[in-house]
C-alpha positions as CSV (number, residue, x, y, z in Angstrom):
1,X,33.7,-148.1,63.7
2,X,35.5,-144.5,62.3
3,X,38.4,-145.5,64.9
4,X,38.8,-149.1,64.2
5,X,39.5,-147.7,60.4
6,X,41.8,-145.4,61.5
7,X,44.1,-147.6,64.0
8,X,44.0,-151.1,61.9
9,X,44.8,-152.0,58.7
10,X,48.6,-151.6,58.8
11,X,51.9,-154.0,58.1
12,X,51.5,-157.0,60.0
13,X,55.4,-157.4,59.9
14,X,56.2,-153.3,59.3
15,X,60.2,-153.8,59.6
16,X,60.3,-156.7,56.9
17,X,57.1,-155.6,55.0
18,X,58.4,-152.1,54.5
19,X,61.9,-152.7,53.6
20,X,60.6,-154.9,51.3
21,X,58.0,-152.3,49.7
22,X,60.8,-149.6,49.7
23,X,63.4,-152.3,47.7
24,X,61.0,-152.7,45.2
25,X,60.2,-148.8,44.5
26,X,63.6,-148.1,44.6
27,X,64.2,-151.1,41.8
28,X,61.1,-149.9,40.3
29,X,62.9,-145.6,40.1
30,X,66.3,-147.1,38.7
31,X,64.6,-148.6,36.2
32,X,61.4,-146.8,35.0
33,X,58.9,-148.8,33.0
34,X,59.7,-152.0,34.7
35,X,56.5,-153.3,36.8
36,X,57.1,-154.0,40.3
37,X,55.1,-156.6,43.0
38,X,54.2,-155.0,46.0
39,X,53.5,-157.9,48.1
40,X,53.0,-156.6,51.5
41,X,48.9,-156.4,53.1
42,X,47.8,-152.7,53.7
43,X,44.2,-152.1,54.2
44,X,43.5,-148.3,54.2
45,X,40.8,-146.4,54.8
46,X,39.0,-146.6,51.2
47,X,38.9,-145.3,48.5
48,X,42.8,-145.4,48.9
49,X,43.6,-148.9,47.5
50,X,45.7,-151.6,49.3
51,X,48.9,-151.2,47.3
52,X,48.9,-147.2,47.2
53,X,48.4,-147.6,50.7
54,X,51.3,-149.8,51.1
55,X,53.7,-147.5,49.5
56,X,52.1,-144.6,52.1
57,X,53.2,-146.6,55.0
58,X,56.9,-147.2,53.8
59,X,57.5,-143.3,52.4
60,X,55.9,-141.0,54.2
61,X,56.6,-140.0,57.8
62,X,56.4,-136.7,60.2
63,X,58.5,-134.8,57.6
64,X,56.4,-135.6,54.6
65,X,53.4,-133.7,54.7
66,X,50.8,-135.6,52.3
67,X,48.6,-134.1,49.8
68,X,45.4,-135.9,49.4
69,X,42.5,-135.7,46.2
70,X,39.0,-134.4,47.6
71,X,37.6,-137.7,47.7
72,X,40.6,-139.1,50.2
73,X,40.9,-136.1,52.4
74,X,37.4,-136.4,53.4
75,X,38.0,-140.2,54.1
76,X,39.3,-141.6,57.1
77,X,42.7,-141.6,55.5
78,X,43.5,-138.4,57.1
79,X,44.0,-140.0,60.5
80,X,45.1,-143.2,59.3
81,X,48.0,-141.7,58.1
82,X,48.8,-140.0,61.0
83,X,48.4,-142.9,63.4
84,X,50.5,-145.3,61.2
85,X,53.1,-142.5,59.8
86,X,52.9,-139.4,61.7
87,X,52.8,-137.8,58.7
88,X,50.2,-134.6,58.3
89,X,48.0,-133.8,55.4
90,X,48.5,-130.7,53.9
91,X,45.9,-128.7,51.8
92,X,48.9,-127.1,50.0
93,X,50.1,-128.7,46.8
94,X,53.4,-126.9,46.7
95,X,54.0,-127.9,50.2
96,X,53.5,-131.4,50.1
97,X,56.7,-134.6,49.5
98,X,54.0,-137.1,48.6
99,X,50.5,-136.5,46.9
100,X,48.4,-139.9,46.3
101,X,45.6,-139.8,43.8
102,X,42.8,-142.7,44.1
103,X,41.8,-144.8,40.8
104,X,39.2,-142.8,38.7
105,X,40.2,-138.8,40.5
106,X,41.4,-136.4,38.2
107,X,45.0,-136.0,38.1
108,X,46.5,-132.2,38.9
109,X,48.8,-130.5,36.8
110,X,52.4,-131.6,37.8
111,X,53.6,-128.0,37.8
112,X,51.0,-127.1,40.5
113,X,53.0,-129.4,43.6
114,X,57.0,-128.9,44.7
115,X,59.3,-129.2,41.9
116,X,62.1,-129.2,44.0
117,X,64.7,-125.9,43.9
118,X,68.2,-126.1,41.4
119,X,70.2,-126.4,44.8
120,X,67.8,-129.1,46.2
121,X,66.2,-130.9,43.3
122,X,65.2,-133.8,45.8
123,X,62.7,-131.3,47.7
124,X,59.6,-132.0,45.6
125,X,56.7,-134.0,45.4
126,X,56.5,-137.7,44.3
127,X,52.9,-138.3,43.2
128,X,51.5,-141.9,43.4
129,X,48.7,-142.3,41.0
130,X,46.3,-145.2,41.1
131,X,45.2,-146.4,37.9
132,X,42.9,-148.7,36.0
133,X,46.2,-151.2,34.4
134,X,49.1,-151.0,32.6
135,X,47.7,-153.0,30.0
136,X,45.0,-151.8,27.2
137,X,46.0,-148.2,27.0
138,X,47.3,-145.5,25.3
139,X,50.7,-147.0,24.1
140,X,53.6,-144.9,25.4
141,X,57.3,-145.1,24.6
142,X,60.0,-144.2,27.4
143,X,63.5,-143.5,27.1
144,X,65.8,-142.2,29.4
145,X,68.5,-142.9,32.3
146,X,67.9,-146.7,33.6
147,X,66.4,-147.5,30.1
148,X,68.4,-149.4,27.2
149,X,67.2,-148.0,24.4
150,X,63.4,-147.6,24.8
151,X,60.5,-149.6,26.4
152,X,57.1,-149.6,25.7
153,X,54.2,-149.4,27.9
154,X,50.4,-149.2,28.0
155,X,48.7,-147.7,31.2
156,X,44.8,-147.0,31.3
157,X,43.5,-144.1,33.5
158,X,46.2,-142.0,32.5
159,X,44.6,-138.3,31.8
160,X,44.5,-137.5,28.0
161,X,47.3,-134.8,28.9
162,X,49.8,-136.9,30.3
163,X,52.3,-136.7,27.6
164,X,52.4,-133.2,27.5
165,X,52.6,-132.7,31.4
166,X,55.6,-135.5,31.4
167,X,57.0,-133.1,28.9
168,X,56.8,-129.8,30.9
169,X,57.8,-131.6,34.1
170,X,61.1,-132.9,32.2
171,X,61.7,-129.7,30.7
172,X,62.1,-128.4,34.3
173,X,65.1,-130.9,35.3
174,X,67.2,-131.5,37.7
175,X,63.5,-130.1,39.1
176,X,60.6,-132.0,38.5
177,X,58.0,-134.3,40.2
178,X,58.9,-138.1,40.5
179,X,55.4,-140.6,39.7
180,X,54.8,-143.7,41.4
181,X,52.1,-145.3,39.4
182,X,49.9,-148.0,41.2
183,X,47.9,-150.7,39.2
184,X,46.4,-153.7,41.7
185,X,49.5,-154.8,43.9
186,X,51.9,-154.1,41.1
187,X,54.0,-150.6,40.6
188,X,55.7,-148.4,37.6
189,X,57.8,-145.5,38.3
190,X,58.3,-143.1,36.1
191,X,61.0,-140.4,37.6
192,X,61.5,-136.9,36.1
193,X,64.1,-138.1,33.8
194,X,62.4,-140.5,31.7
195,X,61.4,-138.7,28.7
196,X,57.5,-140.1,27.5
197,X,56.3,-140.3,24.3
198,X,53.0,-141.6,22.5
199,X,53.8,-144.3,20.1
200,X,51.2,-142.6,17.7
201,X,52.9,-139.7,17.3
């Protein structure tokens, strides 16, 4: 049964379904704050959700060593990844391109993964975060590069320091981490140059 969960559960169609996933982060990056669909059927090993594990399959690869929370390295997600990516986990925060964090798991401090170097600013880690919605919670404003003036959002299961750690991380630019927020099959990026604020400030 462990195998069948580690060798299923993949695109049915992975040319078109990941080109399709990759258009819609990369939309979803140029212009932070603006919800993506993810359309495209993953199923991997839980507690990893479908859509999280959709973006897994179209980003990460041999060369992108994976971080995982304790909940999904202990999982069968570990060699799903593998078989479908080729990519290995790595128990290293500062070592790992992609981290992915499942819906309810604390999120690490942002400074504690790759920020990337000045010469190489692309050489850190994106995090993709599963949360509860992007309705219903803490209202946030963002501003930035691929933002006319400012849009607001409202994602729930955000930790209570988020502001302040999308703060330090921008502070640290052109390094920085990139997030790829997950909420049911729909998407918000938030890249290291969107500056965050809470609208109750």
């Amino acid at each position: 049964m462990a195998d069948t969960q580690i060798f299923s559960g993949a695109f049915a169609e992975p040319v078109f379904a990941a080109q399709s996933v990759f258009r819609t982060i990369m939309d979803c990056m140029a212009r932070p704050g603006t919800v993506g669909m993810i359309a495209a059927a993953a199923r991997p090993p839980q507690p990893l959700g479908s859509t999280a594990g959709a973006v897994a399959l179209t980003l990460c690869d041999h060369d992108t060593p994976v971080w995982l929370t304790p909940k999904l390295g202990k999982s069968k997600l570990p060699g799903w990844l593998s078989f479908h990516t080729g990519a290995a986990v790595t128990e290293d925060k500062h070592e790992a391109r992609f981290a992915f964090v499942e819906q309810g798991a604390a999120v690490p401090g942002f400074g504690l993964f790759s920020q990337g170097t000045q010469e190489y600013p692309d050489r850190s880690t994106t995090l993709v975060v599963e949360i509860d919605a992007f309705e219903g919670g803490r209202p946030l404003e963002l501003a930035g590069p691929g933002i006319r003036e400012t849009i607001k959002v409202a994602p729930q299961g955000l930790p209570d320091t988020f502001v302040a750690l999308a703060a330090a991380n921008r502070a640290m630019f052109p390094r920085g981490v990139d997030l790829i927020l997950v909420a049911g099959d729909r998407v918000l990026c938030l890249p290291r140059t969107t500056v965050i604020n809470s609208r109750e400030a």
